[in-house]
C-alpha positions as CSV (number, residue, x, y, z in Angstrom):
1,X,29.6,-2.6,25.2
2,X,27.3,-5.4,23.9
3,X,24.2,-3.7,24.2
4,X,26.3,-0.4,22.4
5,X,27.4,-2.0,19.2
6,X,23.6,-3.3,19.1
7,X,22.1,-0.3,19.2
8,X,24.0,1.5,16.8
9,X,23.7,-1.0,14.7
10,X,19.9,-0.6,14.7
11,X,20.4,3.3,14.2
12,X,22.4,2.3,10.7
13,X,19.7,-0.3,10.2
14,X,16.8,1.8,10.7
15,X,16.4,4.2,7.6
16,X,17.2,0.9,5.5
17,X,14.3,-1.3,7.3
18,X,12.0,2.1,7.2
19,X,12.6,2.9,3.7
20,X,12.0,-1.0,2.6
21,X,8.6,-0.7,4.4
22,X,7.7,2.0,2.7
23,X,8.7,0.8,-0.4
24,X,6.5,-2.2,0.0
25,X,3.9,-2.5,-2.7
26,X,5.1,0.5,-4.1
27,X,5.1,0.6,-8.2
28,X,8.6,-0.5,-9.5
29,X,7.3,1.4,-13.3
30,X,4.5,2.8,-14.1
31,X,2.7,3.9,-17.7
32,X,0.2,6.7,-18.2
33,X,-2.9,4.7,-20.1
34,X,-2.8,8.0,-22.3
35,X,-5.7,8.3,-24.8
36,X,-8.0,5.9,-26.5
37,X,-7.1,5.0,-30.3
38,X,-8.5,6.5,-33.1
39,X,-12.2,5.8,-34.1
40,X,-10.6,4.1,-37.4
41,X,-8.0,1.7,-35.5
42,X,-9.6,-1.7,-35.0
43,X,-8.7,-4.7,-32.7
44,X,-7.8,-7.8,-34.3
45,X,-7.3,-11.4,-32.8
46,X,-6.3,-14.0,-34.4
47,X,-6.2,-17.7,-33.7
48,X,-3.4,-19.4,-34.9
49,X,-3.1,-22.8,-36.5
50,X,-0.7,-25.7,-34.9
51,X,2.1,-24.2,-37.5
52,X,1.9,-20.9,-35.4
53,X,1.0,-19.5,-38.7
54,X,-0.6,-15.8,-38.4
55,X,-3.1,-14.0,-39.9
56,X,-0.8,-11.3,-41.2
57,X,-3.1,-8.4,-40.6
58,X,-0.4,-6.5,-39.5
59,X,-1.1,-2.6,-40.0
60,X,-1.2,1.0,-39.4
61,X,-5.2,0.7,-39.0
62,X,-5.4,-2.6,-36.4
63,X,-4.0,-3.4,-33.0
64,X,-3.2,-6.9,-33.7
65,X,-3.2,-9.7,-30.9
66,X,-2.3,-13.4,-31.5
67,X,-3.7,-16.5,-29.5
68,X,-2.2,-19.7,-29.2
69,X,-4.6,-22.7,-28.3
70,X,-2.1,-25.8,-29.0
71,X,0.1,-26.2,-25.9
72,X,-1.7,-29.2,-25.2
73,X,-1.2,-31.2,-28.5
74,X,2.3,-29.9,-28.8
75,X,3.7,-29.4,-25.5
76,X,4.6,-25.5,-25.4
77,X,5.0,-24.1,-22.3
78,X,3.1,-21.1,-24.2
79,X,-0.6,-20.6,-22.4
80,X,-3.3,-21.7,-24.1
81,X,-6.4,-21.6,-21.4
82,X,-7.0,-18.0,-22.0
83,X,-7.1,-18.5,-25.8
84,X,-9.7,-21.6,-25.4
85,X,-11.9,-19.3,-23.4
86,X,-11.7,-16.6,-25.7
87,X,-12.4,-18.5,-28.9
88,X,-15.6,-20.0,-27.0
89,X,-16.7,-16.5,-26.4
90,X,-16.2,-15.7,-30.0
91,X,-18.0,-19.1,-31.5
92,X,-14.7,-19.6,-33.4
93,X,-14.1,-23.0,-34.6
94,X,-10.2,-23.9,-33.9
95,X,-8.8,-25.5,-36.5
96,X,-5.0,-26.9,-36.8
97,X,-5.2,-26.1,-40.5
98,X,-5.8,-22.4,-40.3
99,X,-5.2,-19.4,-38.4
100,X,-8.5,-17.6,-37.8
101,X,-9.0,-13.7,-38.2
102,X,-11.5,-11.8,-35.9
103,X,-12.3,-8.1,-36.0
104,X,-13.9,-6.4,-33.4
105,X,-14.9,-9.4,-31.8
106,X,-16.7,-10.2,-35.6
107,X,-15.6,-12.9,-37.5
108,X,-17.8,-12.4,-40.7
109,X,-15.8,-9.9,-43.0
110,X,-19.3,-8.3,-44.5
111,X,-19.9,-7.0,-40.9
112,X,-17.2,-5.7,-39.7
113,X,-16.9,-2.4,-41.9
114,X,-20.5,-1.5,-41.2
115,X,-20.6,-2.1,-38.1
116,X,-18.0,0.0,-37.4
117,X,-19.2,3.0,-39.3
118,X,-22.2,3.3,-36.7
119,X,-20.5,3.6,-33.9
120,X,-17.3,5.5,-35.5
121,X,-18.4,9.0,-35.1
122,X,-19.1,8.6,-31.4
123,X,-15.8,6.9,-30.1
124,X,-14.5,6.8,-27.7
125,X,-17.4,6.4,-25.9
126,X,-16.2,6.4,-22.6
127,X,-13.4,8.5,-21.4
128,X,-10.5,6.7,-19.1
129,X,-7.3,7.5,-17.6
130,X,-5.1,6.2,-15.5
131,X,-2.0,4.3,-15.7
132,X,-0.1,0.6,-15.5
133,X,1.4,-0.1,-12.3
134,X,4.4,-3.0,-11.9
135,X,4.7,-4.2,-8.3
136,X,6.8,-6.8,-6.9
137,X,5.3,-9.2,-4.5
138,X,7.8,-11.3,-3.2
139,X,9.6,-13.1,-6.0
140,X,6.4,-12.8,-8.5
141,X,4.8,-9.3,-9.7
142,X,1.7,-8.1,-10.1
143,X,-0.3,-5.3,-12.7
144,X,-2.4,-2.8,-11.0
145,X,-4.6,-0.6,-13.2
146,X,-5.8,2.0,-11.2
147,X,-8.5,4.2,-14.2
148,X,-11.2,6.7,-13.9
149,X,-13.7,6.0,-16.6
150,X,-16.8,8.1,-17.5
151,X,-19.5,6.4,-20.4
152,X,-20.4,9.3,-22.4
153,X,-24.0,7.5,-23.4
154,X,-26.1,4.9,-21.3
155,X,-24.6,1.3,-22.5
156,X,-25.7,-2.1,-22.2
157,X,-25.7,-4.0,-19.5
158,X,-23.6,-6.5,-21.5
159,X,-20.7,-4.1,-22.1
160,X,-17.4,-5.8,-20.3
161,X,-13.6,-4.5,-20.5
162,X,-10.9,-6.9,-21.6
163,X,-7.7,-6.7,-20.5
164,X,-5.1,-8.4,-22.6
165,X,-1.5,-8.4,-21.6
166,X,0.9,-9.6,-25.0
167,X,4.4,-10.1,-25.6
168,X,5.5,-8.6,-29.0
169,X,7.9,-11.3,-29.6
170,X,7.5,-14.8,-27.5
171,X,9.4,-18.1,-28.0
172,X,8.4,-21.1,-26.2
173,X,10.6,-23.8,-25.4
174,X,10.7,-25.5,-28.6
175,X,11.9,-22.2,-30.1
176,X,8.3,-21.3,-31.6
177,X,8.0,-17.8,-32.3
178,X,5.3,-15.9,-32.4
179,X,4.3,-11.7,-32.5
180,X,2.2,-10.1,-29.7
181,X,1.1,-13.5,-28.5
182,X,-1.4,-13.1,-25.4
183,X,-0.1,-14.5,-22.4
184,X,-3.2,-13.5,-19.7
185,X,-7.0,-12.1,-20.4
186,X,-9.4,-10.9,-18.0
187,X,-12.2,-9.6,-18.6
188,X,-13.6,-6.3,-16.2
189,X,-17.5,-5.4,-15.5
190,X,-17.0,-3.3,-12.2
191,X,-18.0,-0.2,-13.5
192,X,-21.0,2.1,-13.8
193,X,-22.8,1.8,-17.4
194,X,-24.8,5.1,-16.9
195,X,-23.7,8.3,-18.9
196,X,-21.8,10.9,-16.9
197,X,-21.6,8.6,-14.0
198,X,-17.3,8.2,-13.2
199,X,-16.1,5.2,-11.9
200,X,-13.0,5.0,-10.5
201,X,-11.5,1.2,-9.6
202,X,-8.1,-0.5,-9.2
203,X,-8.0,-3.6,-11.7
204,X,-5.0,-5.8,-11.7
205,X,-3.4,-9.0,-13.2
206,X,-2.7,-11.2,-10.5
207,X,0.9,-12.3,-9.7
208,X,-0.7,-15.8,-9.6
209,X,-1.9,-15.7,-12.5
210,X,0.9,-14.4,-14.5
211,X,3.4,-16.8,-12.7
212,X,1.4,-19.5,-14.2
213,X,1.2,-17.8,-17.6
214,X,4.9,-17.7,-17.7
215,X,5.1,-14.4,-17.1
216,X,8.6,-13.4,-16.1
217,X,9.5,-9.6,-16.0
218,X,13.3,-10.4,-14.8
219,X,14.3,-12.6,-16.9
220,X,12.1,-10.8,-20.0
221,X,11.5,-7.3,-19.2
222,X,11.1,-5.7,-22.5
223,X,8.5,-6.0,-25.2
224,X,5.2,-6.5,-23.2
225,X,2.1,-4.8,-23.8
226,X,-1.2,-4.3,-22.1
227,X,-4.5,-3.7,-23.9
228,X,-7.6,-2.2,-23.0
229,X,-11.0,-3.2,-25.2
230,X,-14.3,-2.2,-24.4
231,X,-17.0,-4.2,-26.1
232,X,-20.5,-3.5,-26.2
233,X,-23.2,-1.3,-27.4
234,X,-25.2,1.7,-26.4
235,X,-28.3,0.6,-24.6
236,X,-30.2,1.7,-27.2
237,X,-28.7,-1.0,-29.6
238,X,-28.3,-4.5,-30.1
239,X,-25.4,-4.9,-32.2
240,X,-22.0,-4.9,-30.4
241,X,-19.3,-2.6,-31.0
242,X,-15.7,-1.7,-29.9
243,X,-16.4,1.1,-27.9
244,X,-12.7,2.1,-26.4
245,X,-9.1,1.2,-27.2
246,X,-6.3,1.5,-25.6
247,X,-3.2,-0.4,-26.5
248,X,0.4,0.6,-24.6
249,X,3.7,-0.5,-23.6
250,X,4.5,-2.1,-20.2
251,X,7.5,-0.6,-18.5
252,X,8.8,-2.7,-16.2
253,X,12.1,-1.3,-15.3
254,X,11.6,2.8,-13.7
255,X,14.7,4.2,-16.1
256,X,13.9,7.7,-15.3
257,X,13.9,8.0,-11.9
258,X,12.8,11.4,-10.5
259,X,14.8,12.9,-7.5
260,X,11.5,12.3,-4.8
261,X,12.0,8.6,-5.4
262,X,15.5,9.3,-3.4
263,X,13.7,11.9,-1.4
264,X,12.6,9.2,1.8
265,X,15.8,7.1,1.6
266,X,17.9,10.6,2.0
267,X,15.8,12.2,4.8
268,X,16.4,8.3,6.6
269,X,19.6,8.8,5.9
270,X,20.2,12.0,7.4
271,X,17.9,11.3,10.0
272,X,20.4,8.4,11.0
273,X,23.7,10.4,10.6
274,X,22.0,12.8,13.0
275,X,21.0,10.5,15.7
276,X,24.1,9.0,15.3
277,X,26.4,11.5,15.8
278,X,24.7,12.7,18.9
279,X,25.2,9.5,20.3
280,X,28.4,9.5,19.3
281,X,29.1,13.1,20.8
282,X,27.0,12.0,24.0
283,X,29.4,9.2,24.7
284,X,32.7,10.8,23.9
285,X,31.5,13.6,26.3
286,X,30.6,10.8,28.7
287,X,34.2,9.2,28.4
288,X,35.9,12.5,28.8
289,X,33.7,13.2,31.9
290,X,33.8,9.5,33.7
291,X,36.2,9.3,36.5
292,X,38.2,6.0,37.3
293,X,37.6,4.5,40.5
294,X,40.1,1.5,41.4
295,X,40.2,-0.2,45.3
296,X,42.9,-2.2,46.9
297,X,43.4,-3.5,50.8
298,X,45.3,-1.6,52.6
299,X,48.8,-3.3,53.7
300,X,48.9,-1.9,57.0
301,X,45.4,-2.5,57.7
302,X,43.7,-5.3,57.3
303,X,39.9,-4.0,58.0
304,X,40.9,-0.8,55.5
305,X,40.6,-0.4,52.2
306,X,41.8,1.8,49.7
307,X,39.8,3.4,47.1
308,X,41.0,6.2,44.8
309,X,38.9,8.4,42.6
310,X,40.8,9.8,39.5
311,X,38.6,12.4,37.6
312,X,39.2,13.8,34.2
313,X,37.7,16.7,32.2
314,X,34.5,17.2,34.8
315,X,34.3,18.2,38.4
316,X,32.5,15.3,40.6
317,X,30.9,14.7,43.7
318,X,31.0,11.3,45.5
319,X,27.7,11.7,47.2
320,X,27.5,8.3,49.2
321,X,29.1,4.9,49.1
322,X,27.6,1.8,50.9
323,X,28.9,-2.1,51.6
324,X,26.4,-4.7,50.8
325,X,25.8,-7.4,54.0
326,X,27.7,-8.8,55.5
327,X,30.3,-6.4,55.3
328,X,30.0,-3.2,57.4
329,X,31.5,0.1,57.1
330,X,32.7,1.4,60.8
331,X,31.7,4.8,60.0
332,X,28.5,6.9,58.1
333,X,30.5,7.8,54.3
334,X,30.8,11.9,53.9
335,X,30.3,13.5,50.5
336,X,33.0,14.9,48.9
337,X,33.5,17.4,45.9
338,X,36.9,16.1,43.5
339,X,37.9,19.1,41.0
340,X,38.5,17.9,37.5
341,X,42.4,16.0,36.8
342,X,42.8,15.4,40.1
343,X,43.5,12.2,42.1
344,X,42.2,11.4,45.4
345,X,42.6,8.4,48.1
346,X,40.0,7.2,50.4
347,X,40.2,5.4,53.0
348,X,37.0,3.1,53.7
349,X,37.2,0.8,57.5
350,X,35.2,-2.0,58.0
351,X,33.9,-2.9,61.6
352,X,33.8,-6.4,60.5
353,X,35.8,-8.2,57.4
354,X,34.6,-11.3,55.6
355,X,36.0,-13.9,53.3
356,X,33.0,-13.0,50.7
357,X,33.9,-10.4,47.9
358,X,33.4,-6.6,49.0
359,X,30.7,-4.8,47.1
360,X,30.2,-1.2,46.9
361,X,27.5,1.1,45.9
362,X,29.1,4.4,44.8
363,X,26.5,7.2,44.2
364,X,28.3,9.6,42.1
365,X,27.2,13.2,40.7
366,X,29.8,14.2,37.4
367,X,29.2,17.6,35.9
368,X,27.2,18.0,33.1
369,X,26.6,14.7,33.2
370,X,24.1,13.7,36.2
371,X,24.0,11.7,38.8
372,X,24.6,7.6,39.0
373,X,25.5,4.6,40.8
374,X,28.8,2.7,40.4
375,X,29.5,-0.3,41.2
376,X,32.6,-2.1,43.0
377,X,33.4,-5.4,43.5
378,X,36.6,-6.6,45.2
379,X,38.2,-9.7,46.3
380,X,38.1,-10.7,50.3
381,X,41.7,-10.1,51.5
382,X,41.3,-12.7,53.8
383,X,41.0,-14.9,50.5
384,X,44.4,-12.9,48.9
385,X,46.3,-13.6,52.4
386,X,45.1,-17.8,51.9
387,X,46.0,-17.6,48.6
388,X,49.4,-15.4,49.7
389,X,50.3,-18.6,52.0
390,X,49.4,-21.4,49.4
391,X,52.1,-20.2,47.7
């Protein structure tokens, strides 16, 4: 009955354990990339001062991103190692005075409308697609960016895509507050600079890396943003340029959930209910079908013993029944045919009786329902008459 219970069990388990396997690593949200900003939006970082004063360079024309290099003088729990590195890229000089203002990876004001205007009637110069992917890995998450990306001209070989991941309002522990402050950077160069030559790659934030960041989708899902920046030139050119833009929304909870997302869990389930039921069916059959056997001594004969066969729903042949050593039966056991409801006596004699338990082997054929042994196991009577005189 053990063994029963276990296995169905298992059967309810199964489409649960199956569906959770196949669920592994699957994206909890995903965001279409969608298309590159316009030629005339720029990218512009800025590099705050220990007051977490901004630039305010907040517009219609500028993706603005804020970085916060101070954790270490004041003791956020904001990151700052990302905005270090990226101010040494730049050459900006951090100051705790003033927030500094960088366009298009150019600091210097003069340059940043002209260079722009050389490269404006050309963007985007690469075309990308693909989307944002949130997956759960364990207790942490992960971004995959899985893109196709085609350079319409020949770039540079130092042409590298950022990856900027922002929160559009963060606090830190002391209650600082700051708008679309970066929270992980990485920077991307696996992919083929050559016109008309399509790469297509999987980039990703590691769940590592974002756990250490701070990063917490649960507790913060809304408000996150991830930024795509290519920066370069054509290979023909030594000034850099933004060549590519893309700046969208993280979703990090699936709120419109399509009816194939139920489509594996429901063909489990049925799948289960199936299986089930036919188990279910198979053993009520059996029960209906499975005759009763019971054996007592004899109280007239003491080397005789009774057994009686009580079928049900099913017609059944006792093919054989044998004694296991050192009990003997004093004659060879004939088949018999018992018509279903019906109850029958036998009569089994023993050349020789023992004061070890009788054990029979039963072979039995039911209808419909095969053939098997059954097994019996009753006490000595020798051992019942002791017993009988003890009291």
């Amino acid at each position: 009955m053990k063994r029963l219970v276990t296995f169905i069990l298992i059967l309810l388990l199964s489409p649960c354990l199956f569906y959770v396997s196949a669920a592994e690593n699957e994206a909890i949200a995903s965001t279409s990339i969608g298309d590159s900003k316009e030629s005339h939006i720029s990218l512009t970082e800025c590099f705050m001062s220990i007051s977490t004063h901004l630039c305010d360079v907040q517009n219609d024309s500028t993706i603005t991103l804020n970085w916060w290099p101070w954790s270490d003088q004041t003791g956020s729990n904001w990151p700052d190692d990302d905005a270090k590195s990226r101010s040494g890229e730049l050459g900006v000089n951090l100051t705790e005075e003033n927030s500094i203002t960088v366009i298009n990876e150019v600091e210097n004001g003069e340059n940043i409308s002209t260079n722009h205007l050389q490269i404006k009637a050309d963007m985007p110069i690469v075309e990308l697609s693909g989307e944002l992917q949130l997956i759960e890995e364990g207790d942490e998450f992960r971004i995959d960016i899985p893109i196709v990306m085609t350079p319409k001209f020949n770039l540079s070989d130092s042409t590298i895509m950022y990856i900027f991941l922002s929160k559009e309002l963060a606090e830190d522990k002391h209650g600082r507050q700051a708008e679309s402050l970066v929270y992980e950077m990485k920077p991307e160069i696996g992919f083929s600079n050559q016109a008309n030559n399509t790469t297509s790659v999987n980039w990703f934030l590691a769940s590592s890396h974002l756990s250490a960041a701070g990063v917490d989708f649960e507790e913060s899902p809304y408000g996150w943003h991830v930024t795509l920046a290519l920066f370069g030139s054509l290979e023909s050119e030594e000034t850099n340029h933004l060549l590519s833009l893309h700046h969208v929304e993280l979703a990090t909870k699936d709120e419109n959930v399509a009816f194939d997302s139920f489509l594996i869990p429901i063909i489990a389930i049925i799948f289960a209910i199936i299986i089930i039921s036919t188990v279910i069916a198979s053993m009520y059959k059996e029960e209906q079908g499975m005759p009763i056997i019971t054996g007592y001594w004899n109280k007239d004969k003491s080397n005789c013993l009774n057994v009686q066969f009580k079928t049900k729903s099913k017609r059944m042949e006792v093919k054989s029944c044998k004694v296991e050593a050192p009990w003997k039966l004093s004659s060879k056991f004939k088949s018999r045919f018992i018509e279903p409801d019906q109850s029958v006596m036998v009569e089994l004699k023993f050349k020789q009786t023992d004061d070890s338990d009788c054990k029979l082997n039963i072979r039995l054929e039911v209808e419909e329902l095969g053939v098997w042994s059954q097994f019996l196991t009753i006490s000595s009577h020798l051992n019942q008459n002791i017993g009988l005189s003890e009291d």
